[in-house]
Each structure stands twice: as structure tokens, then as C-alpha cells.
N, C-alpha and C positions, 0 to 999 in steps of 0.2 A: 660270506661264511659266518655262522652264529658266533660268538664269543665261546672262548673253551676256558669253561669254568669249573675244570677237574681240579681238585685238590692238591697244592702243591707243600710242602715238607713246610714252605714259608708262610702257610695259612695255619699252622702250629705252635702251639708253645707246651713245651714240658713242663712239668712241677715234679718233684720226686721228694722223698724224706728216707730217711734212716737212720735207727737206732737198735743196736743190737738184735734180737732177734724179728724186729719189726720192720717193716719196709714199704711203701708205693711206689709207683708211676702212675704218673695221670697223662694226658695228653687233651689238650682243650683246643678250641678253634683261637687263633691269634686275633686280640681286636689292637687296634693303634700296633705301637710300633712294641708294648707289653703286657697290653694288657689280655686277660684269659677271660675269652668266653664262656661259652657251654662247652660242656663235659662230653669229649668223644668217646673216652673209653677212658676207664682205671684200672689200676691191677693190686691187691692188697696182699701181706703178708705171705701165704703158700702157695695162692693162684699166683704171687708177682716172684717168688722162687723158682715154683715152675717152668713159669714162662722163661725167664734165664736157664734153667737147669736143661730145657728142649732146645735152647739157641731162638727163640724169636724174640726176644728182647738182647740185647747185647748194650754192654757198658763200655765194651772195648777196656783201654786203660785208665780213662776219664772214671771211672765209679759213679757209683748213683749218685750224679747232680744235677740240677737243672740245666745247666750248661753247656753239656755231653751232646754233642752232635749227631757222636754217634749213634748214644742211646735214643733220642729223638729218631734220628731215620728209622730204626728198626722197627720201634712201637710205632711208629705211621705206616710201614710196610707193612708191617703185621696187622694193623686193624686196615688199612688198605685192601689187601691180599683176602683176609674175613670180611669182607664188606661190614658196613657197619650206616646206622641209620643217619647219624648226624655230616658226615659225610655227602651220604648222599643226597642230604635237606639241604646243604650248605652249596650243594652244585649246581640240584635242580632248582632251589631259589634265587641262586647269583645269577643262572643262566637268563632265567622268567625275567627278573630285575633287568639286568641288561638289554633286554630284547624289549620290554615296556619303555624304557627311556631311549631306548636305539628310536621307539617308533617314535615319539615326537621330536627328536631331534632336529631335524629340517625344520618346520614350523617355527621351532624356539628360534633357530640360526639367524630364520629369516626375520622374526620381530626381532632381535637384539641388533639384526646390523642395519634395519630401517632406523631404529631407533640412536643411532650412533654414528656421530657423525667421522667419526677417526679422530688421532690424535697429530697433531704439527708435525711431532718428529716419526711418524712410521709414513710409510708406501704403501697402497692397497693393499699388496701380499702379506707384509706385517699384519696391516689391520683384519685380513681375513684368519690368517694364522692365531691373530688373537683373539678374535670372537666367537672361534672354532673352543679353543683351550677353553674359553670363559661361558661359551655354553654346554660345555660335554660336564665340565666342573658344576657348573648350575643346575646339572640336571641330575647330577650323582647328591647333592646336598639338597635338592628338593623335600620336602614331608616327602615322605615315601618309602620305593620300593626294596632300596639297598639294602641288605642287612650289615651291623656290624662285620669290618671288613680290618685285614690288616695295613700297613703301610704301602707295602710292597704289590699286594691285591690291589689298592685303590689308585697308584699311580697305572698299574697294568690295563685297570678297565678302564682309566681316563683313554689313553693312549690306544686301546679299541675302539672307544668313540670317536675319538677326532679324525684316527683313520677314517672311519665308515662316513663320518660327515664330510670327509674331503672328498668322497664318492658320494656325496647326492649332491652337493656345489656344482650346478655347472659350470665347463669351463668359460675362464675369463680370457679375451682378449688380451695378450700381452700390453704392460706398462710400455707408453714411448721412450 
């Protein structure tokens, strides 16, 4: 099954300001664990009063801060719900990404555990369970196809990989 690389609430980060009559909400793609990517959507002064004053934006009791979880869900539902282009660059690139290093996957597994002899203290299954992690890892930090991703993103697609590479491993004989 492909990797499902729809947008989740945690590929986000808010930034908001206000001061008296002025105000935003921005909503950016999340890179690391705070940093703001590219610019999903913003909303300024009367379009961003609006948007509150219709109910798709909500502040709940948090007010407009970057912190507001609530207001995060909303503005991501709401450009969500309008579809929106960075969005779906962000899906349809993570997915492509994912699926280019899915394909060499095998190939890489199989030069890293030729090349590696184990270590004293692990069992096969260790040492395959680690050459697994160490090339799904190898393959997401390669030059290449990933784009800035979040924290939460990038353990998720590790953890896609190692699956999908434990299904091209054939099976081993059990340890005596």
C-alpha cells in the first residue's frame, strides 16, 4: 500500500499577531520540530476578521496566539476543506519522495548488510532490525528527494520504510 501522505494538523505550524485594530493568521508547513516553512495560507486584517466573524477560523478561549490549538485546527480545516495548492504540492511530493526511495530500498538493504558484518552484542534479528532502521534512515537523508519535513512526519515515513522493507526481506530460517 503507497505511503499516505495527506496532510496532518502536525505538518503545521501557526504564527498569528495582534494589535488593536490589526491582526493575522498565517498557517505554514512545519519543518523540524519549529521551524515554518512555506506559506500555506494567510489571512490579514478584514479578510482575517471575517474569517472569525463566519466561524472558520476560531480562537476558542486561547485568543489569537500561536499556541491556540484550537485556532491551528480550524485554519488547517478551513484551507483543508478550500483545498489549497501548497497542500497538495506537500502530499503529492511527499508521496513521489516516498515511493522513489521505497524503490531502491532493497538494493541499499542488501549492500549495507553485505557490507556489515554485525555487531558481538546483537542476534541476527537485531542486526537485521538495525540495518533495516539504518537504511530506511539512509535513504530519507540521501541528496534528494524528501522535502523539508516535520519531526513527527519524518519518524512516521521512517517507520513506512522499515515496514515495507521488512516485506521485501525474505524470510529467515529461525535462530537455533
Amino acid at each position: 500500500m503507497p505511503y499516505d501522505a495527506k496532510p496532518t494538523i502536525d505538518d503545521v505550524i501557526l504564527s498569528t499577531w495582534q494589535e488593536r485594530d490589526r491582526q493575522y493568521v498565517i498557517l505554514y508547513l512545519r519543518v523540524g520540530d519549529n521551524g515554518m516553512g512555506t506559506e500555506i495560507k494567510g489571512w490579514w486584517d478584514e479578510e482575517c476578521a471575517e474569517k472569525f466573524e463566519d466561524g472558520f477560523l476560531d480562537a476558542g478561549r486561547g485568543g489569537i496566539k500561536d499556541n491556540n490549538t484550537v485556532l491551528a485546527q480550524s485554519a488547517f480545516d478551513h484551507v483543508r476543506e478550500c483545498g489549497n495548492e501548497v497542500l497538495s504540492g506537500f502530499e503529492a511530493g511527499l508521496k513521489a519522495a516516498v515511493a522513489q526511495i521505497e524503490g531502491g530500498l532493497l538494493a541499499a538493504y542488501e549492500a549495507k548488510a553485505a557490507s556489515d558484518p554485525g555487531r558481538d552484542d546483537e542476534d541476527e534479528d537485531e542486526r537485521v532490525e538495525r540495518l533495516m532502521h539504518e537504511t530506511a534512515a539512509d535513504g530519507m537523508t540521501a541528496e534528494g528527494p524528501l522535502p523539508a519535513l516535520s519531526d513527527t512526519r519524518i519518524h512516521d515515513v521512517q517507520e513506512y520504510l522499515v515496514g515495507a522493507l521488512e516485506g521485501m526481506i525474505p524470510a529467515r530460517a529461525p535462530s537455533p
